[in-house]
N, C-alpha and C positions, 0 to 999 in steps of 0.2 A: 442274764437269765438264771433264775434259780435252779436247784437240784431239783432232780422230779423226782416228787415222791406218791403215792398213793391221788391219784384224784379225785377231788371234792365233788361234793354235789349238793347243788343248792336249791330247795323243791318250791316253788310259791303259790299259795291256794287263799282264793277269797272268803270271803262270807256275809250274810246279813243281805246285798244286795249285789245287784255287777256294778261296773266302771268306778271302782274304787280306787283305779290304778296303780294295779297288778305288774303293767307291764313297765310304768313310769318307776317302782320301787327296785325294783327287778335289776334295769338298767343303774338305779341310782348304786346299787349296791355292787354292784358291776365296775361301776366309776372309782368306790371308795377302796376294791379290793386290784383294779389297774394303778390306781395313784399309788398303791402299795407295792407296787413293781411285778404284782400276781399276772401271769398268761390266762384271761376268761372268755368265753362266750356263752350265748344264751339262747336256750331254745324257748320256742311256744308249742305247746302242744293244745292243741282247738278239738274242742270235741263236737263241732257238727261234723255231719256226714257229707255235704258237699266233700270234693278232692280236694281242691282248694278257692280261695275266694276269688276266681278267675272269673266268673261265670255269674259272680252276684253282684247285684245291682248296688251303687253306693249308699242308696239309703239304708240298704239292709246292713252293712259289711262297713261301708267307710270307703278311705283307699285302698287299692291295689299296690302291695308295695314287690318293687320288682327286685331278684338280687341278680349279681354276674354273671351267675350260671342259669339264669333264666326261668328261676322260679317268681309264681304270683303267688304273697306270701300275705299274713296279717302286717297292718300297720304297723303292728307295737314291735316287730324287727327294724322296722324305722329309725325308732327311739334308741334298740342295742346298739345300731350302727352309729347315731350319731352322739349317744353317751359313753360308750366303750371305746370308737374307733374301730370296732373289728370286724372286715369284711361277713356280711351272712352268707351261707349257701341254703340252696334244697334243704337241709340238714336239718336248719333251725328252726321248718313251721313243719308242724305233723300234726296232721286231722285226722279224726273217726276214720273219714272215708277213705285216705290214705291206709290204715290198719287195716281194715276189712278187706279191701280191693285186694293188697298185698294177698292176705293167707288166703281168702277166695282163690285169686289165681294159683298160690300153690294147691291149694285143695282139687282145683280142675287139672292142675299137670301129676295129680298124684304123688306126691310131694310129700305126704301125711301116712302113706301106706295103708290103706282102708281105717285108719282112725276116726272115732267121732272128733270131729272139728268143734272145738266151744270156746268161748270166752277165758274162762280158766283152762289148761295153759296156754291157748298162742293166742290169744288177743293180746295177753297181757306180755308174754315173753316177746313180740312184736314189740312194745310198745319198750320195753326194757333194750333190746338191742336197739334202737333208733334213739336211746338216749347216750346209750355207753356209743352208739356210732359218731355221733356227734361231740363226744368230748376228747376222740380221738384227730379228727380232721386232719388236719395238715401237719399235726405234729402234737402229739397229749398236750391237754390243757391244764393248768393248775386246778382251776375250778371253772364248774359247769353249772350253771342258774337255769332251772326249769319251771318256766310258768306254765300253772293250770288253767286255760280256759272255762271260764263261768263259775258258778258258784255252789259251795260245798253243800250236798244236796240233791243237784242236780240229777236227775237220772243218766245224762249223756255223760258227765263224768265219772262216775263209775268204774267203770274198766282202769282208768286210768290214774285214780285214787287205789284201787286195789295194786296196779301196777306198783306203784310208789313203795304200800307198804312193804311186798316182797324186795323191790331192789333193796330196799334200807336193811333189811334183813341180809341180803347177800354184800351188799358192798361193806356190814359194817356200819353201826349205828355211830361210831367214830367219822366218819367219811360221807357222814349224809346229813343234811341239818333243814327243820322243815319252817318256815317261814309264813305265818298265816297272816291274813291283813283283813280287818273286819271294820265295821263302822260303830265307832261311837255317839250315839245321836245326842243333840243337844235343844231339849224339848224348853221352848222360849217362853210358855207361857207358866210353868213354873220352876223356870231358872235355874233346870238341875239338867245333867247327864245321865244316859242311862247305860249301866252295864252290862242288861240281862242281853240283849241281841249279840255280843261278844259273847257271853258263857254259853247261849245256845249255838252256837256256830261251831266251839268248839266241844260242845258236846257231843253234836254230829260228826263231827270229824275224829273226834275217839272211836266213836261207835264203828268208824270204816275201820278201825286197826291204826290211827294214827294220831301221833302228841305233838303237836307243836314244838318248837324249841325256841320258837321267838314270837311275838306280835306284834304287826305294825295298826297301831289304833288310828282311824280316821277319825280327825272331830275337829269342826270348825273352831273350838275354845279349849284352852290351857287344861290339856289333864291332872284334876288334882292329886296330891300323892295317895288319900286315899280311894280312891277310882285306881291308882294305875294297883295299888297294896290288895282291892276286893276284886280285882280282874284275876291277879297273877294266885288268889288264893282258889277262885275257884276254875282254875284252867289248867292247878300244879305247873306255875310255874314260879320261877324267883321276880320280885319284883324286878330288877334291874331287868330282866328279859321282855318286859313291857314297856314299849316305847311307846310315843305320843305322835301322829305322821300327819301333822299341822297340816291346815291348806295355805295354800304361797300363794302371791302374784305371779310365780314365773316356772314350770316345771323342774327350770334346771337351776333353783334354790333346793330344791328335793336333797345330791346330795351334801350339800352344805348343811342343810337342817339335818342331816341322819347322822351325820359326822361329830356333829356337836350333840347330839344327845348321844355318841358313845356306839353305836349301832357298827362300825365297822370293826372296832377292837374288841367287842362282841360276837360276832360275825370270826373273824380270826381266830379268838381264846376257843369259842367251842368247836370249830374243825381241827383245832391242833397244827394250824399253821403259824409263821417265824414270824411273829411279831416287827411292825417297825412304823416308823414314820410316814404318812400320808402326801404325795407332794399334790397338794392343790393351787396353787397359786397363781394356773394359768384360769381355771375352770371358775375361781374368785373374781379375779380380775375382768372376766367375760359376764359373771352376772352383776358386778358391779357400773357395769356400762350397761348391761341389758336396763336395770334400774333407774339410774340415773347417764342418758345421754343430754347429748348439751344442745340437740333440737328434734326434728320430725319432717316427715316425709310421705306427703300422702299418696298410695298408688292402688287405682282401683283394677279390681280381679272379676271377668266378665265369662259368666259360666251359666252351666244350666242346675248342678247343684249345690247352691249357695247358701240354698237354705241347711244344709249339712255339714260343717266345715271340716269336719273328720276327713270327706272326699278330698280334700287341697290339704293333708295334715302337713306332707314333707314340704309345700311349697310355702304355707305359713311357715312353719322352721327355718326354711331356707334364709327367709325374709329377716326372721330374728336373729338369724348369724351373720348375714350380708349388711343389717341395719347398723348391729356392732361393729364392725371393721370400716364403716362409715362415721360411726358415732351420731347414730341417730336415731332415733323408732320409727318404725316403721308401720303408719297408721294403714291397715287396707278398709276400704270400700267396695263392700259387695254388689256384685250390679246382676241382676237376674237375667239374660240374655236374651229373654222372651218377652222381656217392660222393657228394653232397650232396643230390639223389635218395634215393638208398637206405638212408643213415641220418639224414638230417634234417639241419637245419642250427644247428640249438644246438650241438652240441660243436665247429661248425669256426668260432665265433666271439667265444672269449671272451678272443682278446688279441687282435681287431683296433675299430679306432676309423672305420671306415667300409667300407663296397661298392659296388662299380662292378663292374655289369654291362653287355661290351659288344656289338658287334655282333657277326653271324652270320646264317646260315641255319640251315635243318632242323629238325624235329622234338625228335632226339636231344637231353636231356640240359633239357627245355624247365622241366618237372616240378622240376628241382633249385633252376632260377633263379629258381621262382616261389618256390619255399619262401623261399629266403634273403631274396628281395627282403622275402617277409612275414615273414620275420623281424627285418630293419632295421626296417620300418616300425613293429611294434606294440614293439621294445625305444629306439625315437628313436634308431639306430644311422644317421648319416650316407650318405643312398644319392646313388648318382649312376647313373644307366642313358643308357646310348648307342645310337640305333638300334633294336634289337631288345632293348635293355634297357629302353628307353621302351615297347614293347610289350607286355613281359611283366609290366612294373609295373600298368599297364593291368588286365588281365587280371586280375593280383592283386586289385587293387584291385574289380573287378568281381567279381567271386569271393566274398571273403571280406568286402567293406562294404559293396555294394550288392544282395547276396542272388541274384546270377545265377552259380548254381552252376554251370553249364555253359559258361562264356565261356570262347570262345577264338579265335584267329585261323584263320580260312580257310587259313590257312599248316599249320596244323599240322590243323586238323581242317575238311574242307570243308563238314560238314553240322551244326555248330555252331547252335544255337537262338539263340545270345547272339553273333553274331562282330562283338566290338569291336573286332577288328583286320580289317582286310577287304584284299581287293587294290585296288589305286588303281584307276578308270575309263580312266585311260591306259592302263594295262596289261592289259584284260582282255581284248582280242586279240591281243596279243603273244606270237607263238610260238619266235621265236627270242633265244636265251638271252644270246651276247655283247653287251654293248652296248648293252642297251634298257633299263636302270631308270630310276631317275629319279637321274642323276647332276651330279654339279657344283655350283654356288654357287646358291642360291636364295636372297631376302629373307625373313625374319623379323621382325614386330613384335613387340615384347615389352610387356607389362603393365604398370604403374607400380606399386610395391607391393611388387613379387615378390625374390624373392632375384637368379633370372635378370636384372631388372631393373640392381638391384641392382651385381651384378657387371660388367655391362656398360659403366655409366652413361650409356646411350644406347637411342633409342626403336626402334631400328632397324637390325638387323645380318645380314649376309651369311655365311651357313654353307655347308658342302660337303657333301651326302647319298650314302648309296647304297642305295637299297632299292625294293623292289615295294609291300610295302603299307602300311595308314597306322591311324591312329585312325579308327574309323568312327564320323561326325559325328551319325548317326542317334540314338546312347547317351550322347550329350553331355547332355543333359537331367537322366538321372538319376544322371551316371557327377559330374556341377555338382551335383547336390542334398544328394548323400553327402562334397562336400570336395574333389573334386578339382579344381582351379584349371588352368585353360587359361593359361600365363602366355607364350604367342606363338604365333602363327597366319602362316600365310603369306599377305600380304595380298592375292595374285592367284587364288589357287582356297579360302582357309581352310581346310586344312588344319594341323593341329593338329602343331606344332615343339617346344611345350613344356609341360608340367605340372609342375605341384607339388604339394604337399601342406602347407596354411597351420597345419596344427596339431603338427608335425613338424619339430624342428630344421633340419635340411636335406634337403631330401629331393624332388630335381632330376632327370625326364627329359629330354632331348633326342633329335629324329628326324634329326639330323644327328651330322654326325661332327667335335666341337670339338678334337681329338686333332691333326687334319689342319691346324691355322693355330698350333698351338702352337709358338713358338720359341723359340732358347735364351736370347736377352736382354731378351724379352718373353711369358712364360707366358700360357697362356690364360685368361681373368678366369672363367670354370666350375671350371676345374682349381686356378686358386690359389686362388678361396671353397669351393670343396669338401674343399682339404687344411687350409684354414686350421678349415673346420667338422669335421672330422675330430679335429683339436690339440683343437680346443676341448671336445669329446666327452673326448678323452682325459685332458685335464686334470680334467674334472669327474667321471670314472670314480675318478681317482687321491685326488680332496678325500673322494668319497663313500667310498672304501677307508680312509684315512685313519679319518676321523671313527668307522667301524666298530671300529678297531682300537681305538682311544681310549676307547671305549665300551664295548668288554670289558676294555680292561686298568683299567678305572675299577667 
């Protein structure tokens, strides 16, 4: 561990449009200043006014990403965790709505002593102590990376741009370094790039009281030197301060690419921290496989929002770290739950070699998941269910093997004869909706025996959940008589984490969310025995084709 000195702070702010990937640089930069032996983490600061995206629909939001201490946080904490390595808490997403709620509530316990209450100061000195709180956590951090939600401009960011400029003023224009990332557009029908959307972006962002210290340029084609020489001239900055932030095939070439353009010895020389060597060469070797693997593996994903894939972000990733430790890609196949409803689910699976069904709410689209699920089960097709895919295999399973034709969850139908899924006893007062499931890290014992086991190699593991209800323990009797294997419980209320099915190649529920611990240099042990049980389906699909062929041309 290095000597602690003074800590950093790394500001990141868009322009020109959203999803430029704010959060992807953010992290990559994150990457280049951990390989450098630095202590970092990363906040997101979101400027709606929702609390947090607990409460918003995935179209709007994306996924819900969950951290240990049981915040629903932005996605793009997703990405810190699994580009950094570094546990998130509460700490690291901080919204509008969070700042206001906050000094509102002091304001009502008199807290302000009859002051006018405004924006300038305690919106903004709110927003300054939740950044300095966070890069204390568990122990001061070297450097601290803060991304600004939305784009420079905005009226919702505001406060929070203003915030920025005062910190940088108080911590030290030494100790703060602002990182803007804009779009360079490349207009095809006469072959040129244009600069001006970068100089107005950061025009605007002078005019808030702040200068860039670096820019990450988005542009589908090769910045030439003079574009990166007429940028850095009208933005005051040095040319070498203008990078070029290509688009990749693969997010986690991000930072490889920032590496070799010079971006983290950059990033070092102007905070004033100890220069040294980068060790990447596990993080090379993982996108060298992500690139080039030596085959494929196709496994369809049965959901109701498909059409978003932002909603399944960590379970795609998941897929790309589990596929590398397999050595293979990982093709998925989107299946809409509600056209797998309506014509069945035979013909949407006869070139995939597993399904994962994962979380969700509602009703809608319930019907399609169960089909498939029983359709993995009785063709030994590899299932893996997450959440309300552990549910609804449940259900299945109740259904069609233990003769309780009418099961179903209280979720979906409240006057169910059979309801094997029920809502948890914690929640059956709970009336309001942000913030009360049952979220965060909870222990799990697992079975000896089991696959889950198995893949673990350990008797006891800490998962991240989100949900209201559970396996209802009342049908355990009969739900155990017909086959299905409880293979981990939660050993403080038993509560049912995990089942299986013992006569079944693989064929693995979980009431947690194992998507959320998955990272890029160490995949999750469910997701790589679940793609490695997937290969192994497929290899046996391709002997048993074989051997057919052989058999009629003989």
């Amino acid at each position: 561990m290095r000597d602690k000195g003074h800590t950093k702070y790394i500001f990141f702010t868009g322009g020109v449009v959203s999803s430029l990937g704010k959060g992807i640089s953010a992290a990559s930069i994150g990457r280049l200043l951990k390989a450098r032996g630095y202590n970092v983490t990363i906040i997101k600061l979101d400027p709606y006014i929702n609390v947090d995206p607990g409460t918003l629909s995935p179209f709007q939001h994306g996924e819900v990403y969950v951290t240990d201490d049981g915040a629903e946080t932005d996605l793009d904490l997703g990405h810190y965790e699994r580009f950094i390595h570094t546990t998130m808490t509460r700490r690291n997403n901080t919204t509008t709505g969070q700042i206001y709620y906050t000094v509102i509530t002091r304001e009502r316990r008199g807290d302000y002593l009859g002051k006018t209450v405004q924006v300038i100061p305690h919106i903004t000195d709110e927003i300054k102590r939740r950044i300095l709180q966070a890069g204390e956590g568990d122990g001061r951090y070297d450097v601290v990376l803060i991304e600004v939600g939305g784009t420079v401009g905005d009226i919702e960011s505001q406060p929070f741009l203003e915030a920025i400029r005062q910190f940088t003023l108080e911590q030290g224009h030494q100790n703060v370094m602002n990182v803007h990332l804009t779009l360079v557009p490349y207009i095809r029908a006469s072959g040129e790039i244009k600069t001006k959307p970068t100089q107005h972006s950061v025009m605007k962002l002078r005019e808030i009281g702040l200068q860039p210290d670096m820019l990450l340029c988005r542009t589908e084609v090769p910045l030439p030197p003079e574009a990166r020489d007429k940028i850095a001239l009208f933005c005051s900055l040095l040319p070498e301060m203008v990078f070029e932030a290509r688009d990749v095939s693969s997010i986690y070439e991000v930072p490889l690419l920032f590496e070799k353009e010079g971006v983290g010895d950059r990033v070092v020389t102007r905070l004033g921290l100890e220069p040294c060597e980068p060790d990447l060469s596990g993080w090379k070797n993982f996108v060298r496989k992500v690139k080039d693997p030596s085959g494929y593996v196709r496994i369809a994903i049965c959901g109701k929002y498909t059409n978003l894939h932002d909603s399944y972000k960590s379970i795609i990733e998941a897929f790309v770290h589990s596929g590398v430790e397999n050595d293979v890609r990982v093709e998925l196949k989107w299946l809409d739950s509600e056209e797998v409803e309506a014509k069945g689910p035979a013909q949407f699976f006869g070139d995939v070699a597993g399904l994962l069904i994962p979380g969700g709410f509602g009703e809608r689209g319930i019907e399609g998941k169960i089909a498939a699920i029983r359709h993995a089960r009785e063709k030994g097709i590899p299932f893996f269910g997450i959440c309300l895919g552990l549910q609804c295999a449940v259900i299945e399973f109740a259904r069609h093997v233990c003769g309780l034709a009418e099961a179903n969850s209280t979720e979906f139908n409240p006057s169910t004869p059979a309801p094997v899924i029920d809502l948890m006893e914690t929640q059956v007062q709970v009336a309001q909706k942000g913030g009360t499931m049952r979220l965060g890290a909870y222990r799990c014992r697992l079975e000896p025996g089991t696959h889950t086991h198995e893949a673990y190699q350990t008797a006891e593991i800490s998962e991240r959940h989100r949900h209201r209800y559970e396996v209802n323990n009342d049908f355990l009797p009969v739900l155990k008589a017909q086959g299905l294997r409880i293979a981990g419980t939660n050993p403080d209320n038993n509560l049912v984490e995990v089942i299986e099915l013992g006569d079944h190649p693989w064929f693995v529920g979980v009431q947690f969310h194992p998507e959320l611990k998955s990272r890029v240099l160490h995949a999750h042990p469910l997701f790589r025995e679940f793609v490695a049980a997937a290969l192994a389906y497929k290899h046996h699909q391709q002997e048993n084709d074989e051997k057919e062929t052989f058999h009629e041309d003989h």
